[in-house]
Steps between C-alpha positions, in 0.01 A plus 500: 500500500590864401650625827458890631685758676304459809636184540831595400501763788456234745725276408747508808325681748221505797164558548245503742163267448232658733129596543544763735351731232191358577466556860497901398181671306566458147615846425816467780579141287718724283687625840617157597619433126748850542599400815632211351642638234629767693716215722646378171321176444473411148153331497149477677353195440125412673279210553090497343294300767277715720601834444505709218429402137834422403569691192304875607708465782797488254380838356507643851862400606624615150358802520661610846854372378718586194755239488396247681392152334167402643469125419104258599641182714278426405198574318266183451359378187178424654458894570469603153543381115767496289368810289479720810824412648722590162282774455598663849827350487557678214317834603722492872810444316483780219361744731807457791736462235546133539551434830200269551547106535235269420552201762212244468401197711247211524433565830415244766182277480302647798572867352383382165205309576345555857595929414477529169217207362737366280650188417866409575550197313806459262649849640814434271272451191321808629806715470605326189169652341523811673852576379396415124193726536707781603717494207137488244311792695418817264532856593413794316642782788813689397759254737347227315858380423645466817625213579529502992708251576325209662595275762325177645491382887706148408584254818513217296677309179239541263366851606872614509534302100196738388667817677784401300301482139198752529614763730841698615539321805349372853455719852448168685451591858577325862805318336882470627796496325517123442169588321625810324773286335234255424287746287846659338599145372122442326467901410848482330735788452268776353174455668457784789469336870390692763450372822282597877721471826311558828683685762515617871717727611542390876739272657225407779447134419140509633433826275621296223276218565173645586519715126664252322215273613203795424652470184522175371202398714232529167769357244571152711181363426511570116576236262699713226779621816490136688545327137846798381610421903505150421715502248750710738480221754234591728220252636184487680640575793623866415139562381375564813285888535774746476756221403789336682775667639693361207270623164505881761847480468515410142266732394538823687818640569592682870782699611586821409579692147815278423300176542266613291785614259618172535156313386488761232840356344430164563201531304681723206757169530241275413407634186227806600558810304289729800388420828206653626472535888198481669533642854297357816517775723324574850142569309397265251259732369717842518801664294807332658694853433771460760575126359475658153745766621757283638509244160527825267843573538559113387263564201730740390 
């Protein structure tokens, strides 16, 4: 796939992956997007479950930033057709002169069906489809030939294989480095990887436990993480709510900046060509500024 300078600008460098914009009204989202820019992070990348509709709130963190890369990790299939997502793909990324990412994702089955009323069978097929239909949408609008880079939310072999063929890359997400050099050796060379690390910024092994567990405690009982974890070694028995002590400490990195720093290289090591870090501060649902604050200098 063709790639584009928004991905070239990450190559080598850190982001954050967040939803703190949505804890603010919708016209402060912008503010959290400069902050972030204004730290030096390269990237903003942000979930679509509950909150926002994934691709307005795009418009809103572009529009309060000028050279930061805002990036959906990711926005779900399920939410909205083909047609629609190239179409405001396209639209975000002319309009902020291409600094939007399109990262799309099957989603989980409870999400999909229970949420959304559809159904989840064959997700790989489903993305298959989704990624051809992209590439035959029509658009008559003046950015009709944009071409956003797109990214898919790949854990696994054959997810990873169509990341590889129909799109730039993957933004898989709660991975390690053993997994990073897992994706690099089925992406190949060219293929953009960028991947999610969890961090807290403490030293206080019970801080670290009680938000690395808040954390992982909704991911340990879905299939698509359990199924990537087992083919890192893990069992059963780390799958309990909020994981074992052993996926915490695989997953989520604690210490201070040059641990992180250190997980961050590790991870570049492996094969990824950014690292996007989400931060699990003090307030799950507030703007971890200070945290933000401290890892800035590193993003630098």
């Amino acid at each position: 796939m063709d790639g584009s300078s928004a991905l070239q600008r990450l190559r080598g460098t850190t982001g954050l992956w967040s939803f703190a914009h949505e804890t603010v009204a919708p016209a402060a989202a912008g503010e959290v997007a400069a902050l972030i820019e204004e730290l030096g992070f390269s990237a903003l990348w942000y979930p679509e479950a509950f909150g926002r509709e994934s691709l307005t709130s795009a418009s809103l963190l572009l529009a309060g930033s000028s050279s930061l890369v805002i990036g959906s990790s990711i926005a779900s299939i399920w939410a909205r057709d083909a047609m629609a997502a190239s179409a405001a793909a396209k639209t975000l990324s002319e309009m902020s002169h291409d600094r939007f990412v399109l990262g799309l994702g099957v989603s989980h089955k409870p999400m999909v069906e229970r949420t959304r009323g559809h159904d989840y069978q064959r997700p790989l097929a489903a993305m298959d489809a989704y990624l051809d239909a992209l590439d035959a949408t029509t658009m008559f609008a003046a950015e009709a030939a944009a071409r956003p880079p797109r990214l898919i939310a790949a854990l696994g072999p054959a997810m990873l294989a169509l990341a590889r063929d129909k799109a730039d890359g993957a933004i898989p997400y709660l991975v390690t480095p053993e997994h990073t050099e897992l994706a690099r050796s089925i992406l190949g060379p060219d293929a953009f990887l960028g991947v999610e690390q969890a961090v807290v910024l403490s030293d206080d092994a019970g801080v670290v436990a009680e938000r690395a567990a808040a954390h992982l405690h909704i991911y340990t009982g879905l299939p698509n993480y359990q199924n990537s974890w087992r083919r890192l070694g893990f069992s059963d028995d780390d799958f309990v709510p909020g994981g074992s002590r052993r996926l915490q400490q695989a997953l989520v990195v604690s210490g201070d900046e040059d641990a992180v720093a250190a997980r961050v290289a590790d991870h570049m090591a492996a094969g990824a060509d950014h690292v996007c870090l989400q931060v699990l501060g003090p307030d799950a649902f507030g703007v971890p500024e200070e945290d933000w604050r401290r890892l800035g200098p590193a993003a630098r």
